[in-house]
Structure formats: C-alpha cells, structure tokens
C-alpha angles and dihedrals in degrees: 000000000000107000092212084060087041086056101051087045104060134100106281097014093088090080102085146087130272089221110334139326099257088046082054091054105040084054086055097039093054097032094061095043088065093045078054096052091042098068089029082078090030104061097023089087086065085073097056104059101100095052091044090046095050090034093047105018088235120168126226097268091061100047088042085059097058093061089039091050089069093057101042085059101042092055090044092054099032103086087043091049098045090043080054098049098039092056097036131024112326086190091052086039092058091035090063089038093055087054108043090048094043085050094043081047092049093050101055085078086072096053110119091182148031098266100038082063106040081055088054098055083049090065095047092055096043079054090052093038108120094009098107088048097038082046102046095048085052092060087039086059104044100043127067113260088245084068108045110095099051087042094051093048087053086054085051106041091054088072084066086054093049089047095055088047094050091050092043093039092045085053108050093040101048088042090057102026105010141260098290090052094055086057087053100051101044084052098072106058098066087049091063095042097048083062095052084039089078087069089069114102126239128240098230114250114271120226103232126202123262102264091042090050084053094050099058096032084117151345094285095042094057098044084049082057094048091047085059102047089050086052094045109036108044095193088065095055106045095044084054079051097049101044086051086054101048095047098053081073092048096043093042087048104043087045101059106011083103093058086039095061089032091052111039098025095039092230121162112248098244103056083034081067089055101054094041088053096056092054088040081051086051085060095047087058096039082061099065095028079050110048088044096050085049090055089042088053094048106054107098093021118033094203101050079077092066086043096051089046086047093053094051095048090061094038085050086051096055096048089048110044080045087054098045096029099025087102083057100057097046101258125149099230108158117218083259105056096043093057088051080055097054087043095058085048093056102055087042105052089062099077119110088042088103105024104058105043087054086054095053101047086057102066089056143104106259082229093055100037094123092044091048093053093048076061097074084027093069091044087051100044097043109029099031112018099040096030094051084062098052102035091055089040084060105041086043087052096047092043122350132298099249078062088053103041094048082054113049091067093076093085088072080078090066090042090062091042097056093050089055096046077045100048086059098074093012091104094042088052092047081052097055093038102054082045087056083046099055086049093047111109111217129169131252111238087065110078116204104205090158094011096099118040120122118330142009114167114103096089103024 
C-alpha cells in the first residue's frame, strides 16, 4: 500500500486540509451558492401556479409536471454527469452545469405553451443534473473528516434556502412584472457564479484499481455497479429508500403549500408566497439542527443516528397530516394555529436531508465519491423530488388538494420503516467498509483529508 495513502488513513490524520483553510472556505462558499442558485430556478415556478392555471387553464397534474420535469432529468443524468466529473475536472464539470441550467432558466420566460415550457424546465434540470453529488464530494474533499457531516447538512440545507428564495422571489416578481419576468431574473445570478466558480481549486483525480476502472468506464457499467452495491450492501438500499420517501412529503409540500394557501385561505399569491416561504425557511433550519443532533446521536452508537432520524420522519408525519387535515377530523384549529403547525412540520420533515447523504458518501470509494452520492441523488430526484409533485397533482385532481396534502405525509411512515430495517446491519457495513478502505491503494499525490472516515465500501 502507498504509505503517503497509509498516512492520511490513519487514525488522527483525518483532521487536515485538502490545500488551506481559506481555499476550504472559498469551495464551500461558492459551492453552496450554486446550490443556492440551483433550487432558486427550481422551486420559483411553485409561485407561479395560479397565474399559469388561470393563464393556461392547466390542471394539477400539469403543474404538478413542471416542477416534476426538473427531477426526472436530474436523476437520469446524474450518474453520466458525476462519471464524467469523477474521472475529469469536478470544477469544469460545475462550471458548465451552472451554465447550461442559468441559460434553460432564463429561457422559460419565452414559452408561449405548455409544452414549450414543460421542454424548457427539462433543460434546466438536465443543467443541474450531477451538481448536488459533484458538490457535495468537493466539500468532502476539502474539509477534514471531523467536519463532514455538519458541513454537508449546511450543502444541503442550502437547497431549502434556495428554495425560500425561489417561492418568495417567484411571488413578489410575477405579481409586479409578471410571471416571465420572474424566470428571467432568477437566471442571471448563477451566470455570474458559474464564472467565479473557475477560481475554485480541484481535488486531483484519484487511480483508481482495475475493477473499479471497469466499473465506471461508462454509464452501464456503473449502474450495473450500482445495481450490485444495493444488492450487496443493505444499508445502502434502504437509506436511498428512506431519503425518496421523506422527500415526497418536502417536495409535495413545498410544490403546492402556495395554492394551497391561495385556494383554501383565499390568500392573494403573492402573500401566499410569503407565508410558504417562511415554512419552507423552518425547513431550511430543521436540516442543519437536524444533521448536527443526528452526529451528536451517533457517536458512541452509529446506529442511534438512523433511530433518532427515524423518530423525527414519523413525528414530522403526525404534525403534518393534524395542520393540513386538523379541520376533518373536527378539530377547532384556528388559521393561526394551523400555520404554526405547517411550520413545525416543516422544520421537521427535513430531517433526513443531511444525515443520510453523509451516510451514503461514506461507504464509498474516495475515486467514485461523486458517483456514489449520485447514488442516493437518483433515488431522491426521481423517486422523491419529481414523484411528491405528481402524486399530490393527482390526489388534489381526484379530491382537493387540502385532501391531498393532509395525505402525502404519510410516506414519512416508510421512510421510518426503511432506516430501521437500515440501522440493523448499518454498524456491520461501517466495519467492512472502513476494512476495504484501509486495503485500498491510493497515490500520493492525492490527499484524503475526508476520504477516509468512517466507511467506503458500497461501490468498491
């Protein structure tokens, strides 16, 4: 084994920067702003249904598809993208991203159809396909190991802030110069990021062993890959499992919490994106208090972190399903009370958005980290961020949406279920990863300051 790798991999040698603490800084600065910028022209559309549905006629599946459309094609490129980045220039890799997905954004405010739209918001998530896995390796890489998984729930967490932004900003632009103006505006910023985004430094490219090499030649190799970790390794299924489930409820919620504010409260958008923006905000906060409360939680015993998450996804289900369906079952919950309820929920429902990817890029191979997080990204977007939507578009069409809305939290039940059928060999798969990690011959020219903590085994 290379000694240089043997050095960075042992015990107390975890705790160091890639290049230099303001290097660090300046990776996770930019990297979050992005990320930022990423679910700012994701979720602005949300604000905009009730000018689209009385503009178009549209019903609430196809609103309910623009928002989907991004997702879908994040989770299809993700795996291509990240194969891409991991074996080239993650930095080079963003900056394009960044671009492709600022100028589809830009370009919504042209649509004069349905489709011509719906074609659009597929562009911008082909653009943002691959950037929270390529992102959240860079951070992995730069940081020590004793700070990952704070760090990571802040990367993630910054998604919720985008995403505040996107509904507020939606709201009060559409309601002054229209909705195609409020596509245009959000557009720019991530122009000008993706530029300064070139004076981020690389992780250098890490050799990888033959079987490894094999594995991420090209896009069926490496879901073949994929296909064989989930098999092998359990925990990695069912946390990939988990974190789709949980975010059917945030993306359902965040999608249609505005019409439903509109709709059953009578409020006008534009306030209604207000008021959405703030729970959407609570969230944002859940995430971090969150992430850090689940490390606490699993220092002594690994798995108490998956308990504790578990815990949370079916707490975040109760006060939920009593804020959006307390008025069915007879209960004398005031306007008032029942917004302080969405608002727990939401801080609560976010709970597994820091936790779990952490979890997953551990049990990775430090050359395939960005591949191994687009692992649990492609069971997010497409099972959890483009199916919340839908499902709630459909439920809303056959009854209301309060009905619908009350309802989709119950998938925060399965989501509990799979981290407890995950904390059982969770432990036992840490051990043999961090065994695969200690045989795994790196250069060294390529430092592994949180390469190695505590666990690479999923794709190896």
């Amino acid at each position: 084994m290379n000694t240089a790798a043997l050095r960075e991999a042992a015990p107390g040698r975890d705790d160091g920067y890639l290049f230099s603490r303001g290097q660090a800084w300046f990776a996770f600065a930019m990297t979050i702003g992005l990320m930022m910028v990423d679910y700012i022209d994701r979720q602005v559309i949300v604000s905009l249904f009730p000018y689209l549905k009385a503009e178009w006629n549209l019903s609430d599946k196809q609103l309910g598809g623009l928002v989907s459309a991004v997702s879908v094609t994040v989770a299809l490129g993700a795996i291509p993208v990240a194969l891409l980045a991991d074996r080239g220039s993650r930095v080079r890799s963003v900056v394009v991203m960044a671009l492709v997905w600022s100028l589809a954004s830009i370009s919504c405010m042209f649509s004069r159809g349905y489709g011509q739209l719906l074609a659009a918001r597929s562009l911008v998530g082909l653009g943002e396909a691959g950037y929270g896995s390529v992102g959240a390796a860079l951070i992995a890489s730069h940081f020590p190991a004793r700070l990952r998984g704070a760090l990571l729930a802040g990367f993630f967490a910054s998604a919720s802030v985008g995403s505040v932004l996107g509904v507020l900003l939606g709201g009060v632009i559409a309601a002054r110069f229209g909705w195609q103006a409020a596509f245009g505006i959000v557009g720019v910023p991530g122009l000008v990021l993706a530029l300064l985004y070139l004076k981020v430094r690389d992780y250098p490219t890490v050799k990888l062993t033959p079987r490894l090499d094999r594995a991420t030649s090209s896009t069926r190799s490496a879901a073949g890959a994929i296909v064989q970790a989930l098999i092998r390794t359990r925990t990695l299924l069912w946390l990939c499992i988990a974190g789709a489930a949980q975010l059917v409820v945030v993306s359902a919620i965040w999608s249609w919490l505005p019409s439903f504010l509109n709709r059953v409260h009578g409020v006008v958008p534009e306030k209604a994106a207000m008021s959405a923006a703030l729970v959407v905000f609570c969230g944002a906060l859940g995430s971090v208090v969150w992430g850090a409360v689940a490390d606490r939680a699993g220092l002594r015993r690994p798995r108490a972190r998956l308990y504790v998450v578990a815990l949370l996804c079916v707490a975040s289900m109760l006060v939920l399903m009593l804020g959006f369906g307390g008025a069915r079952l007879g209960l004398a919950i005031g306007a008032q009370a029942q917004f302080a309820l969405l608002a727990a929920g939401g801080f609560l429902m976010t709970c597994t958005v820091g936790p779990l990817p952490a979890a997953v890029i551990d049990v990775v191979h430090p050359g395939i980290r960005a591949t191994g997080a687009s692992v649990i990204s492609l069971f997010q977007n497409l099972f959890g961020l483009a199916a919340g939507p839908l499902v709630a578009g459909f439920l809303s069409d056959a009854w209301t949406l309060e009905f619908a809305l009350t309802a989709v939290p119950a998938f925060s039940l399965l989501a509990a279920g799979a981290l407890l059928v995950a904390a059982r060999t969770y432990e036992a798969d840490l051990q043999r990863a961090c065994q695969a990690a200690q045989a795994t011959e790196l250069p060294a020219e390529a430092p592994m300051p949180a390469a190695v903590q505590p666990a690479r085994k999923a794709l190896a």
